[in-house]
PyMOL commands that place a pseudoatom at each C-alpha (Angstrom):
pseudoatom trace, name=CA, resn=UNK, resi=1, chain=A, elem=C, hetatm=0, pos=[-49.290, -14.762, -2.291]
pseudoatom trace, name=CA, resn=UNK, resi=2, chain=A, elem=C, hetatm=0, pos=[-48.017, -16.443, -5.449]
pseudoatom trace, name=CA, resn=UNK, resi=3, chain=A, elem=C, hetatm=0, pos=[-49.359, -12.526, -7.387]
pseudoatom trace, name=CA, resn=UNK, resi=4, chain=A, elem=C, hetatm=0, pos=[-47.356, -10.792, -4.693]
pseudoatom trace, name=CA, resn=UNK, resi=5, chain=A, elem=C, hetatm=0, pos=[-44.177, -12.535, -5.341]
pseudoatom trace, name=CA, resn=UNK, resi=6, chain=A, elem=C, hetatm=0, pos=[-44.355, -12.606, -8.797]
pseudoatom trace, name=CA, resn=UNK, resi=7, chain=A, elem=C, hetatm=0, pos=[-44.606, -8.962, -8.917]
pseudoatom trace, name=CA, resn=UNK, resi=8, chain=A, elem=C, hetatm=0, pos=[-41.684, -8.490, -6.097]
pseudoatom trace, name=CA, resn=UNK, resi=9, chain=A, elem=C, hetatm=0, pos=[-39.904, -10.736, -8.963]
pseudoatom trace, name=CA, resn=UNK, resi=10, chain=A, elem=C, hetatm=0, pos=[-40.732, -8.386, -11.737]
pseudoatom trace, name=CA, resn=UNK, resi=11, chain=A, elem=C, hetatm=0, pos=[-39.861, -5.878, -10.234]
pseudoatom trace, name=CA, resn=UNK, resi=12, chain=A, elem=C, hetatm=0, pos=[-36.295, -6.886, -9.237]
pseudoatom trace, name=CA, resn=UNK, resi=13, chain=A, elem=C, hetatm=0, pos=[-35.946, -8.225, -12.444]
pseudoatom trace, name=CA, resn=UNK, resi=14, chain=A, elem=C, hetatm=0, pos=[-36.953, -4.047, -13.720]
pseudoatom trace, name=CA, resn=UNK, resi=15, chain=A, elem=C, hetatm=0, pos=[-34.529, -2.409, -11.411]
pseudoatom trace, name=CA, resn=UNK, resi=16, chain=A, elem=C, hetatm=0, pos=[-31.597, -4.713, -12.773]
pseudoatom trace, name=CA, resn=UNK, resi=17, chain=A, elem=C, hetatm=0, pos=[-32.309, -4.260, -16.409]
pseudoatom trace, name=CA, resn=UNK, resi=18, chain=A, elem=C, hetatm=0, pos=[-32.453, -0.240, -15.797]
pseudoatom trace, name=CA, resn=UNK, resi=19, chain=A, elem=C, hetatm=0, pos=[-28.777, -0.085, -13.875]
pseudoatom trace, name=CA, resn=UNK, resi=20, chain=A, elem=C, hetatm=0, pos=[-27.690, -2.415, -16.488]
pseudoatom trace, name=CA, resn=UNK, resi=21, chain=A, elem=C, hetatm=0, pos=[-28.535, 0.365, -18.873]
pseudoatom trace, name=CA, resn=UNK, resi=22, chain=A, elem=C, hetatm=0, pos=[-27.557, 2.898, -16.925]
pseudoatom trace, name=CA, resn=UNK, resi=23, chain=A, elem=C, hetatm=0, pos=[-24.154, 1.168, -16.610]
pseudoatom trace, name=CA, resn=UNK, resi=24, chain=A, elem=C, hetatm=0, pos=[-23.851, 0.374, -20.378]
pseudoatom trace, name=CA, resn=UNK, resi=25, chain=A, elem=C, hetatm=0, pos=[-24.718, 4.229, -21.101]
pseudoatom trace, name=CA, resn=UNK, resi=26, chain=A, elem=C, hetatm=0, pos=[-22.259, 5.808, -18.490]
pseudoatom trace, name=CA, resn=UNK, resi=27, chain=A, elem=C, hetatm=0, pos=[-19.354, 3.881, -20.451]
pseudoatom trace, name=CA, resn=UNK, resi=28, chain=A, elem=C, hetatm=0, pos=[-20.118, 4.998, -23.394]
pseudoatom trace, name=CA, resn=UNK, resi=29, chain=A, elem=C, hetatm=0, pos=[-20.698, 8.263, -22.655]
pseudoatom trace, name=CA, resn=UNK, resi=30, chain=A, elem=C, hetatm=0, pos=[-17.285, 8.282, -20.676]
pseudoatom trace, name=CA, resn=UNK, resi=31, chain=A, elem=C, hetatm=0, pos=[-15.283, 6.041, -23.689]
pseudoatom trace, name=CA, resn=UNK, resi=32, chain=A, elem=C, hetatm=0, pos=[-16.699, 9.427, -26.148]
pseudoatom trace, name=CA, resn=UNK, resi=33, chain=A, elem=C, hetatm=0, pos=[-15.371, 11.721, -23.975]
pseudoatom trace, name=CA, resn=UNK, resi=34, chain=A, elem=C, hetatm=0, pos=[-11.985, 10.094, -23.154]
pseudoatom trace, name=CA, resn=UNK, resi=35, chain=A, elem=C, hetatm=0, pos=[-11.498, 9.669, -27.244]
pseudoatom trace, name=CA, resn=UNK, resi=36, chain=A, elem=C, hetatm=0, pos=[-12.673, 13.273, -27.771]
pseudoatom trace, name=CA, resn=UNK, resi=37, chain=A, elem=C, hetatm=0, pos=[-9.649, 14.501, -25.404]
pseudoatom trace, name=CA, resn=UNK, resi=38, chain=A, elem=C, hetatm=0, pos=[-7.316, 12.556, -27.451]
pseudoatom trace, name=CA, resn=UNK, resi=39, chain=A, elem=C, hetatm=0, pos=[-8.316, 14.115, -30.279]
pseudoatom trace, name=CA, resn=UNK, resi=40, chain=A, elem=C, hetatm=0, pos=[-8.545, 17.814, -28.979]
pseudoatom trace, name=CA, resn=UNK, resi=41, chain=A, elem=C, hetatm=0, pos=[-4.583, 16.406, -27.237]
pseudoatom trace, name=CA, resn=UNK, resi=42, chain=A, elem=C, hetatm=0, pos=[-3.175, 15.207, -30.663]
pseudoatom trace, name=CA, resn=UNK, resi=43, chain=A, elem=C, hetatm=0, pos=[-2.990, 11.615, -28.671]
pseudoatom trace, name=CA, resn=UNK, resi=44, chain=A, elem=C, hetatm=0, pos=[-3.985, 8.119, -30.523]
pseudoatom trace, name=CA, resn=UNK, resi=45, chain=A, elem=C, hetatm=0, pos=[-7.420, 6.298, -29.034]
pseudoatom trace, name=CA, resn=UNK, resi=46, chain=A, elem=C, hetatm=0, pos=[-8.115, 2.846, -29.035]
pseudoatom trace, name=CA, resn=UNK, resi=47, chain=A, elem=C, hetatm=0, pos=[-11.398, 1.530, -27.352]
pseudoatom trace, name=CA, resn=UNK, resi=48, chain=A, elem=C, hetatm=0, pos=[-9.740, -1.984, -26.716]
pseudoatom trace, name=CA, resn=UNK, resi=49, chain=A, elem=C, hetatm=0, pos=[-6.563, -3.683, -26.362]
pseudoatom trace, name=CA, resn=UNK, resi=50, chain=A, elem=C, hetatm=0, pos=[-4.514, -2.821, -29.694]
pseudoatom trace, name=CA, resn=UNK, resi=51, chain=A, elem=C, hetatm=0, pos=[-1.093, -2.522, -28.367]
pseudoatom trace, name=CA, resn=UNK, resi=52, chain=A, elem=C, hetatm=0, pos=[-0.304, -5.974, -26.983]
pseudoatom trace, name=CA, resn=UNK, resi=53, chain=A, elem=C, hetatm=0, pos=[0.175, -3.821, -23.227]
pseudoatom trace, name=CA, resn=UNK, resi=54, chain=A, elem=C, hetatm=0, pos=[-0.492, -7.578, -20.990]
pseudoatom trace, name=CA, resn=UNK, resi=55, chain=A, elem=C, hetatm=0, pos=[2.039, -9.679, -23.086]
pseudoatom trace, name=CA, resn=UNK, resi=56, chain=A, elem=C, hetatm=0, pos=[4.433, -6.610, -23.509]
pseudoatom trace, name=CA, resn=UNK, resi=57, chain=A, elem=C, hetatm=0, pos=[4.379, -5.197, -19.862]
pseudoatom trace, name=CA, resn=UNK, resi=58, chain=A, elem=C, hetatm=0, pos=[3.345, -8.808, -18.331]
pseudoatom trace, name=CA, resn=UNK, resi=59, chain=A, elem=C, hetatm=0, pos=[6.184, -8.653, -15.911]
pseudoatom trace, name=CA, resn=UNK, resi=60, chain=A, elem=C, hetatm=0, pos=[4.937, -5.930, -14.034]
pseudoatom trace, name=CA, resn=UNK, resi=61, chain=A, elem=C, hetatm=0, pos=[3.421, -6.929, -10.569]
pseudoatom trace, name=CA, resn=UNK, resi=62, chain=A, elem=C, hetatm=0, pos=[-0.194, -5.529, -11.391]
pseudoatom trace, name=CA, resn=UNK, resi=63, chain=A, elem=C, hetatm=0, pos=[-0.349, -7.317, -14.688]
pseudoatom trace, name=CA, resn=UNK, resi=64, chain=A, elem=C, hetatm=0, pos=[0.716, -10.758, -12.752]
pseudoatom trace, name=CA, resn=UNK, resi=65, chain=A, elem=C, hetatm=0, pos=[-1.980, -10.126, -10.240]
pseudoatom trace, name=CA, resn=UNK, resi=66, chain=A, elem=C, hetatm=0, pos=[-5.326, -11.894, -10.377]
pseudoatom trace, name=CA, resn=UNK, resi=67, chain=A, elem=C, hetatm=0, pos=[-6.956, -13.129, -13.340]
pseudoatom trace, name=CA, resn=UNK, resi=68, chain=A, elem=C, hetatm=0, pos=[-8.853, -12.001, -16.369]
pseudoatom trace, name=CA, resn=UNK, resi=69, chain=A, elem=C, hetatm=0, pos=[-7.263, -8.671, -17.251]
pseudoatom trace, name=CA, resn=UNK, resi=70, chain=A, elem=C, hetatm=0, pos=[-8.739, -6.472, -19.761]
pseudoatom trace, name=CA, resn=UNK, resi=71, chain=A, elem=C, hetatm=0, pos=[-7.558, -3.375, -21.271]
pseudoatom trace, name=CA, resn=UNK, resi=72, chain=A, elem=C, hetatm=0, pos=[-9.595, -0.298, -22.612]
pseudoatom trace, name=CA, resn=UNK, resi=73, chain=A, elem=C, hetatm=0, pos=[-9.693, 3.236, -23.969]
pseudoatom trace, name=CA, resn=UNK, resi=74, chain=A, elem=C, hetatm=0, pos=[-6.086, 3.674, -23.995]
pseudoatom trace, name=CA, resn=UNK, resi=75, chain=A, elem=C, hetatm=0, pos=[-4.660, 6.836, -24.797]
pseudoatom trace, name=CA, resn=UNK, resi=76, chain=A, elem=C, hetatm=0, pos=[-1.149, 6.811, -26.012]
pseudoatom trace, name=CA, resn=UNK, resi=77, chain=A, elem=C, hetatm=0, pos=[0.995, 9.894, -27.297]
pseudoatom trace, name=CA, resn=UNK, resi=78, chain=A, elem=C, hetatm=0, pos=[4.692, 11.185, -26.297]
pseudoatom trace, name=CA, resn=UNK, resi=79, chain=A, elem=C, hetatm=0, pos=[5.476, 13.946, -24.062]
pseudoatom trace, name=CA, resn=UNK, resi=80, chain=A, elem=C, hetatm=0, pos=[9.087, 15.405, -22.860]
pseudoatom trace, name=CA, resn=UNK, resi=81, chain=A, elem=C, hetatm=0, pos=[10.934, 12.476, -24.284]
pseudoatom trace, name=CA, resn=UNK, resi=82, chain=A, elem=C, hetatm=0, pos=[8.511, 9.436, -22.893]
pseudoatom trace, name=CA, resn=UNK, resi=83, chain=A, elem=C, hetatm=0, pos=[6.532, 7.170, -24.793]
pseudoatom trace, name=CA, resn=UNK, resi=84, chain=A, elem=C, hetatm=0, pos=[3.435, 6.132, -22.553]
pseudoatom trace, name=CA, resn=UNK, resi=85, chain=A, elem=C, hetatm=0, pos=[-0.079, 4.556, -22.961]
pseudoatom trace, name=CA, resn=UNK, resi=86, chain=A, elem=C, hetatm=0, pos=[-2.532, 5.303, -20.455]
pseudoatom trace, name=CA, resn=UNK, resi=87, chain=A, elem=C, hetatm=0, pos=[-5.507, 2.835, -19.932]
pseudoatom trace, name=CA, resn=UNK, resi=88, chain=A, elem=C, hetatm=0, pos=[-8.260, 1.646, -18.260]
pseudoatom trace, name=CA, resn=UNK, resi=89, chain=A, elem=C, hetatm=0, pos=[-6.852, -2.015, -16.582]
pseudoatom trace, name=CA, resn=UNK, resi=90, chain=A, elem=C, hetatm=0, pos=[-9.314, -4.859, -15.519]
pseudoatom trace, name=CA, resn=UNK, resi=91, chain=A, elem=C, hetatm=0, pos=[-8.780, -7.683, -13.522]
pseudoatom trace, name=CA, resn=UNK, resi=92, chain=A, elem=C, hetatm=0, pos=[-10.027, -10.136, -10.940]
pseudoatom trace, name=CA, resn=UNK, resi=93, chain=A, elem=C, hetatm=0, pos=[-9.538, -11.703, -7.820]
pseudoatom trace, name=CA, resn=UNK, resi=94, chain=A, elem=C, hetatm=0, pos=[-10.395, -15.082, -6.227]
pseudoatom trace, name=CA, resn=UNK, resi=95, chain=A, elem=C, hetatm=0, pos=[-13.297, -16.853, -7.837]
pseudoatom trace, name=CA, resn=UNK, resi=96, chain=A, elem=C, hetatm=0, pos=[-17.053, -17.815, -7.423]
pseudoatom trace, name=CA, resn=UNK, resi=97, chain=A, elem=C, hetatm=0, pos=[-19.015, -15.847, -4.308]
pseudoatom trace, name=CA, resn=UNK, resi=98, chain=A, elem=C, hetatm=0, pos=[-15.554, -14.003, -3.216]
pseudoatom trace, name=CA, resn=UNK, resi=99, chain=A, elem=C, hetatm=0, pos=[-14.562, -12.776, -6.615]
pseudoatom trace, name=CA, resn=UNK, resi=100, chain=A, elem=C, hetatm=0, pos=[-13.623, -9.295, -6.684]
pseudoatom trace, name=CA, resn=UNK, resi=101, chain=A, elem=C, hetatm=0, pos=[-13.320, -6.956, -9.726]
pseudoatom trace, name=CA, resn=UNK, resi=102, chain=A, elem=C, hetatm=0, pos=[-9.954, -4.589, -9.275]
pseudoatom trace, name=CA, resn=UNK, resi=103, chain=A, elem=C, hetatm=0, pos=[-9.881, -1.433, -11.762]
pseudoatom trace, name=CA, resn=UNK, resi=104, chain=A, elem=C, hetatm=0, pos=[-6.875, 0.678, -11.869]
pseudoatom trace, name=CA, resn=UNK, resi=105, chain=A, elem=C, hetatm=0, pos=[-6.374, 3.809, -14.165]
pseudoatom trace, name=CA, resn=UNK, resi=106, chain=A, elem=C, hetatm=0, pos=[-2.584, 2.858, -15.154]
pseudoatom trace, name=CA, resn=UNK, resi=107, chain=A, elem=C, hetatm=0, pos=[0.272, 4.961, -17.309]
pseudoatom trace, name=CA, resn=UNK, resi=108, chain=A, elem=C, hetatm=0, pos=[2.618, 2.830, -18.585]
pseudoatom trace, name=CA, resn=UNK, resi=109, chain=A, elem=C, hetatm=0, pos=[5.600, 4.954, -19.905]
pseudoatom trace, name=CA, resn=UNK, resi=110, chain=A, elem=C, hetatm=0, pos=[9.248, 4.158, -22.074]
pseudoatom trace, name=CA, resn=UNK, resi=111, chain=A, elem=C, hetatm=0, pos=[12.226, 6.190, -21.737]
pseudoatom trace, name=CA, resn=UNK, resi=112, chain=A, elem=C, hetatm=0, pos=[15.488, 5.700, -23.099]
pseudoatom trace, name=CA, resn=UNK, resi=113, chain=A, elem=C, hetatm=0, pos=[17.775, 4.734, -20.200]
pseudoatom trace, name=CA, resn=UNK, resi=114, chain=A, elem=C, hetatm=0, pos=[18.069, 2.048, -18.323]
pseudoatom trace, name=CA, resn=UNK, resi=115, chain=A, elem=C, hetatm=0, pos=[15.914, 2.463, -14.940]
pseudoatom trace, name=CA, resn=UNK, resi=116, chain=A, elem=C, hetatm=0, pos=[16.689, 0.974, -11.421]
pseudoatom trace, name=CA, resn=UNK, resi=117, chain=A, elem=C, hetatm=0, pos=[14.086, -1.576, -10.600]
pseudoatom trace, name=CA, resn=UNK, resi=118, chain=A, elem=C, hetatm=0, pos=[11.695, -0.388, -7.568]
pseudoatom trace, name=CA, resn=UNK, resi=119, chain=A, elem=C, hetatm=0, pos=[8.417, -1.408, -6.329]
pseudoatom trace, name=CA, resn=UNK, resi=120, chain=A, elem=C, hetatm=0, pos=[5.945, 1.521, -4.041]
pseudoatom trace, name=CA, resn=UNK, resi=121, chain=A, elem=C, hetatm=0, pos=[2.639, 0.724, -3.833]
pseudoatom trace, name=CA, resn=UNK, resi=122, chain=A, elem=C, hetatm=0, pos=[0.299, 3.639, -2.127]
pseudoatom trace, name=CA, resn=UNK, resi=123, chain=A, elem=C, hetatm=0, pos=[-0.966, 2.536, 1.536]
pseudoatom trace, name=CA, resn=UNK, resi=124, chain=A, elem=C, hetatm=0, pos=[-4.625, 3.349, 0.697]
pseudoatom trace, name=CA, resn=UNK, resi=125, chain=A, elem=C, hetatm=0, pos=[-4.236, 0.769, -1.861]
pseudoatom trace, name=CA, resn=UNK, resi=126, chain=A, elem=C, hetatm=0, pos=[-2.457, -1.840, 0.451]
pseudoatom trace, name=CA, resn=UNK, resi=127, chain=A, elem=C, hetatm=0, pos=[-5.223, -3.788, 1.329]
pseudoatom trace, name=CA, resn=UNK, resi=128, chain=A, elem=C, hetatm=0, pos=[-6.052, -4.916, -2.100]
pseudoatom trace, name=CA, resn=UNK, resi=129, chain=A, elem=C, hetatm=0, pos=[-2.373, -4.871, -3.204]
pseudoatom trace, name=CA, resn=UNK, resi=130, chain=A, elem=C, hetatm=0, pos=[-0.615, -7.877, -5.794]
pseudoatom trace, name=CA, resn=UNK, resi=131, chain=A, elem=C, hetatm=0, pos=[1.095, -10.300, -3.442]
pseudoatom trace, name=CA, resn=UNK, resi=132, chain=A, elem=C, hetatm=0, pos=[4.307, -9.097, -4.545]
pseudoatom trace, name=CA, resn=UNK, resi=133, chain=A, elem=C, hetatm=0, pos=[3.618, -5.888, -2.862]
pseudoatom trace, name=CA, resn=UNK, resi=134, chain=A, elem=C, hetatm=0, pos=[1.936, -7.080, 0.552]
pseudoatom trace, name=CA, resn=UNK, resi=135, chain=A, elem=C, hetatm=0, pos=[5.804, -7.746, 1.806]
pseudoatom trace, name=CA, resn=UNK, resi=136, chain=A, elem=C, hetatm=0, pos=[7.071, -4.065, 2.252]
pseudoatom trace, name=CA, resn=UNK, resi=137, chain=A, elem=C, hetatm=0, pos=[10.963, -3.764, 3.519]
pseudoatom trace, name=CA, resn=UNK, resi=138, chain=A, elem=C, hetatm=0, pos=[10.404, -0.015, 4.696]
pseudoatom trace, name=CA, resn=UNK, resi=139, chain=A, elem=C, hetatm=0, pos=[7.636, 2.538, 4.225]
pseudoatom trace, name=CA, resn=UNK, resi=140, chain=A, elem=C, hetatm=0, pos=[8.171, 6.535, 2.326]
pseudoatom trace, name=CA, resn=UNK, resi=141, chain=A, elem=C, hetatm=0, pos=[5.581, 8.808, 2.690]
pseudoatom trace, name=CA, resn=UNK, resi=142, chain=A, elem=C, hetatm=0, pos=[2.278, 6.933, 1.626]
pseudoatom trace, name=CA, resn=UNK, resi=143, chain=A, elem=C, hetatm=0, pos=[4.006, 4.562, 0.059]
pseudoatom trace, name=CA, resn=UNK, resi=144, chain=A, elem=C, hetatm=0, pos=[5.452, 0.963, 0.848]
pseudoatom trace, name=CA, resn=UNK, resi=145, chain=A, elem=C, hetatm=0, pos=[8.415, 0.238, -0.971]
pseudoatom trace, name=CA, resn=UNK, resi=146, chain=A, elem=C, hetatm=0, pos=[9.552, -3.924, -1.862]
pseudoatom trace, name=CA, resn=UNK, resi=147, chain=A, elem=C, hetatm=0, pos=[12.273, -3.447, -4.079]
pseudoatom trace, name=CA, resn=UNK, resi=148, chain=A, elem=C, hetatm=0, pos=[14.622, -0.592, -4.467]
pseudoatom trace, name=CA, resn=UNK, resi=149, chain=A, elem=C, hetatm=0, pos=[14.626, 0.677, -1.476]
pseudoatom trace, name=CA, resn=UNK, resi=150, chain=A, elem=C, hetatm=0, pos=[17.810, 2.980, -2.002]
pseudoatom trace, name=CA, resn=UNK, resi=151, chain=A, elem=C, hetatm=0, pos=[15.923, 4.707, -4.505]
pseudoatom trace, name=CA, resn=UNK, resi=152, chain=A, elem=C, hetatm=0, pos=[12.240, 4.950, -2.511]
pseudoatom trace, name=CA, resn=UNK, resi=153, chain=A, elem=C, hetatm=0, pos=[13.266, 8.531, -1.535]
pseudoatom trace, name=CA, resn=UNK, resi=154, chain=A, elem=C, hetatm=0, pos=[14.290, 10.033, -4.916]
pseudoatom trace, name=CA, resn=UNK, resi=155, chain=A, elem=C, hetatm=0, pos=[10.782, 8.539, -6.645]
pseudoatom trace, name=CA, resn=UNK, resi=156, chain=A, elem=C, hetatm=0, pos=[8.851, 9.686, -3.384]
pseudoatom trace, name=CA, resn=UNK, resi=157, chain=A, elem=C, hetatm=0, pos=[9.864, 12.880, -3.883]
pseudoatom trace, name=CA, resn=UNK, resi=158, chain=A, elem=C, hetatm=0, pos=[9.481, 13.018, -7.535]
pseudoatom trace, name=CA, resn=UNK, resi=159, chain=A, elem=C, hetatm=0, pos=[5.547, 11.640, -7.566]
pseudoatom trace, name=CA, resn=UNK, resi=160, chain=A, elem=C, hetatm=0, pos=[4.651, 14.837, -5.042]
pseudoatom trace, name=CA, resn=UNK, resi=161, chain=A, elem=C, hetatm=0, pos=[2.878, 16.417, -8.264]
pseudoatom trace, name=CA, resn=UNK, resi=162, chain=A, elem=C, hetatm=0, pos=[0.234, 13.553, -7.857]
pseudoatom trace, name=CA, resn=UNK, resi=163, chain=A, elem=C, hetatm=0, pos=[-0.624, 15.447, -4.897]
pseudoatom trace, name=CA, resn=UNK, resi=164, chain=A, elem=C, hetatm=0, pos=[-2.657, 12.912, -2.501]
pseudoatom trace, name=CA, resn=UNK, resi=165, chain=A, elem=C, hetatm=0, pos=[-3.693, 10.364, -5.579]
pseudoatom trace, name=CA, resn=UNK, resi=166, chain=A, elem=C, hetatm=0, pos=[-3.675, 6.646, -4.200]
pseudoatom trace, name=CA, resn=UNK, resi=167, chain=A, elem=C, hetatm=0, pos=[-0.580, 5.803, -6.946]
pseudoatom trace, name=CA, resn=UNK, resi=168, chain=A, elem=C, hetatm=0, pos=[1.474, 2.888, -6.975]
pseudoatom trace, name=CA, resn=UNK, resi=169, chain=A, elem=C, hetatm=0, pos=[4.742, 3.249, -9.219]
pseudoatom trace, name=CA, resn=UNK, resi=170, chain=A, elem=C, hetatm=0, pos=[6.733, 0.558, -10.396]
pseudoatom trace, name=CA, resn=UNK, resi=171, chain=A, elem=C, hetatm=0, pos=[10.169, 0.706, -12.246]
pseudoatom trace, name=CA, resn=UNK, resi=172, chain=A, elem=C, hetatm=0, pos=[11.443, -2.041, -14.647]
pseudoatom trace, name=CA, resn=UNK, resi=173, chain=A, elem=C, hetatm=0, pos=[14.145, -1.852, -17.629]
pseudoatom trace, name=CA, resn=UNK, resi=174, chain=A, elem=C, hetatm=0, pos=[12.983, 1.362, -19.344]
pseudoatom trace, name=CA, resn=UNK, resi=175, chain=A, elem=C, hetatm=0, pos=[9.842, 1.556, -18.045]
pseudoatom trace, name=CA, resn=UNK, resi=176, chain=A, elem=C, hetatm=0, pos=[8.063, 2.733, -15.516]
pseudoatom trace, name=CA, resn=UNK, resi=177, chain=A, elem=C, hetatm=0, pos=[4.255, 1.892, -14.904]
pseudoatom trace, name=CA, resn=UNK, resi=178, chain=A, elem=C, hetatm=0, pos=[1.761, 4.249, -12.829]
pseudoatom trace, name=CA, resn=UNK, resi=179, chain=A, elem=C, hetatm=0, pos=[-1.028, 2.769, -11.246]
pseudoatom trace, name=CA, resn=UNK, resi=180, chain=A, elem=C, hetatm=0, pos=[-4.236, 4.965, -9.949]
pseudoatom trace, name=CA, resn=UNK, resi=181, chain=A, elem=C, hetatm=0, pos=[-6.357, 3.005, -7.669]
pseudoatom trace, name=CA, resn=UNK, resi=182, chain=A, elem=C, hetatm=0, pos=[-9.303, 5.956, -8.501]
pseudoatom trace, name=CA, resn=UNK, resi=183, chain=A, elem=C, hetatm=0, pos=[-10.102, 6.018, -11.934]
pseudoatom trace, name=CA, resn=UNK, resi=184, chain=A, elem=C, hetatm=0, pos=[-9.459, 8.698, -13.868]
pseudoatom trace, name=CA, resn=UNK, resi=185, chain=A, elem=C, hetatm=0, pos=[-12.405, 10.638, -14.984]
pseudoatom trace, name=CA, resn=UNK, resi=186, chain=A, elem=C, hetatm=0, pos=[-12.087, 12.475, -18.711]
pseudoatom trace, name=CA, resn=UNK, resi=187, chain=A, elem=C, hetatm=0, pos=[-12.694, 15.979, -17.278]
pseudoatom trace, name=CA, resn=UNK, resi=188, chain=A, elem=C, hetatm=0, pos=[-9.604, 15.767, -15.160]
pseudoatom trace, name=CA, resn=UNK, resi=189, chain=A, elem=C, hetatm=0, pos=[-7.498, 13.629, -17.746]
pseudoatom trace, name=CA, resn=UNK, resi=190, chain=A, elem=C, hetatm=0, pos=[-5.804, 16.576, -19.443]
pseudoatom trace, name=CA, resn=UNK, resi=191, chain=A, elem=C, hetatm=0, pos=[-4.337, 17.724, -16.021]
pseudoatom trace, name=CA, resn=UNK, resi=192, chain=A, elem=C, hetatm=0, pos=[-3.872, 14.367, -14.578]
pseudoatom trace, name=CA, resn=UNK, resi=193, chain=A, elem=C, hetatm=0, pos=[-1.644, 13.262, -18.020]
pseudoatom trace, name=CA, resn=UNK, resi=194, chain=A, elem=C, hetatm=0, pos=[0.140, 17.033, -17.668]
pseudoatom trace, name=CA, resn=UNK, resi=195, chain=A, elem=C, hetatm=0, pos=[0.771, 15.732, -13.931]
pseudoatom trace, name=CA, resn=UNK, resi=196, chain=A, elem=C, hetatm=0, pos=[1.684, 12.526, -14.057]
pseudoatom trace, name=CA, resn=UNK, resi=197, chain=A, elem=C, hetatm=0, pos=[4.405, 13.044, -17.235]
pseudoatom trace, name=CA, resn=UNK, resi=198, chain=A, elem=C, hetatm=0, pos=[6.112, 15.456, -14.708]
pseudoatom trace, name=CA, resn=UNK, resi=199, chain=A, elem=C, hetatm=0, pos=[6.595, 13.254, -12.492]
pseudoatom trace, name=CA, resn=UNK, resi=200, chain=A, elem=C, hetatm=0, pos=[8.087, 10.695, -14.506]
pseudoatom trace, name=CA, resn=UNK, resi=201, chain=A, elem=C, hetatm=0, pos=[10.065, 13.497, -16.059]
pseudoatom trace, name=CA, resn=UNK, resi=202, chain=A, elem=C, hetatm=0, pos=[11.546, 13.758, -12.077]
pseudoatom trace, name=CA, resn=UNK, resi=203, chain=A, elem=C, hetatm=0, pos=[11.571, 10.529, -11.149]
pseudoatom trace, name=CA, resn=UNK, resi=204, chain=A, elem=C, hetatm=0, pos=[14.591, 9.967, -14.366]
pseudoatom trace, name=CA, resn=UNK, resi=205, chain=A, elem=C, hetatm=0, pos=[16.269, 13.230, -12.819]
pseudoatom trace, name=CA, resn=UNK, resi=206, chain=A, elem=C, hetatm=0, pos=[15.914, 12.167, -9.238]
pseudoatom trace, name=CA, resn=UNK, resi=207, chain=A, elem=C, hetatm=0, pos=[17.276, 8.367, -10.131]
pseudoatom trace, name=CA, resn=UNK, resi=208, chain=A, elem=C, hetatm=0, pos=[20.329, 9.886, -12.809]
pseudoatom trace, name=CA, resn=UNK, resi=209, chain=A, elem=C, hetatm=0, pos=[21.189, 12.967, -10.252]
for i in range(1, 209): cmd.bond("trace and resi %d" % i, "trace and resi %d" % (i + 1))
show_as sticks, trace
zoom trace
């Protein structure tokens, strides 16, 4: 019995060290390929955080949320007159047995006019939304909007290039900050950047019409 057990241990103890590795080598393989589109993109790479984005951006309702955040491969370039970074943003929820592990795809993105603050986070994403977000005054399409509610319709209708992606958009001072609860997988990254500075492009038109 003792033999039996031992070798039901072993081979647990196999199976975890093998989807370790296969873990370890999927990010690696995805971290060359993300930093291979920057460089094929003329955009800047960074494997970790190397732009200060939590202390800089820590005011935005995903960066508040949970614990723990970590920030890597961030791409960061300019495109139609924005500034953004786009990253891979960790963070975690509750602690001990009922910890969760959130992981957004986010764009954060600098213009130079002053934006109108608003808050819509995407209803497939409500469930695991920041707190600030869980209290929604009306909802816009897919989205549930807290704050700046008399501009929900113009940003609504200016994120339709994101087609059915589960994103949450945020405005604040002369920012605006995407965030993709899927994450974004190199092979669509080109299109999904292309995308998602379009949107921001009319989101500024929309809110300065």
């Amino acid at each position: 019995m003792q033999y039996i057990f031992l070798i039901i241990l072993l081979g647990a103890l196999g199976a975890g060290l093998m989807v370790l590795a296969w873990l370890g080598w999927t990010h690696r393989r995805r971290r060359r390929r993300l930093a291979r589109f920057a460089h094929e993109t003329d955009l800047r790479f960074a494997a970790g955080e190397s732009f200060d984005l939590i202390g800089r951006y820590g005011d935005f309702v995903v960066v508040t949320a949970g614990h723990s955040p970590r920030v890597e491969n961030v791409l960061a370039g300019a495109r139609k007159g924005w500034q953004f970074r786009v990253f891979d943003y960790h963070f975690e929820s509750g602690h001990g047995p009922g910890r969760v592990l959130r992981r957004y795809s986010v764009m954060i993105a600098d213009t130079d006019a002053d934006l109108p603050e608003a808050l819509l986070w995407h209803g497939d994403d409500l469930e695991q939304a920041p707190l600030a977000a869980r209290f929604p005054s009306r909802r816009v399409g897919p989205w549930y909007v807290t704050d700046g509610a008399e501009h929900a319709q113009a940003i609504a209708d200016a994120m339709l290039p994101l087609g059915d992606d589960p994103v949450s958009i945020q405005t604040r001072g002369r920012s605006v900050m995407l965030c993709r609860a899927r994450p974004l997988r190199p092979a669509e990254a080109m299109e999904w950047v292309a995308a998602a500075v379009a949107a921001l492009t009319a989101v500024k038109e929309g809110l300065f019409a």
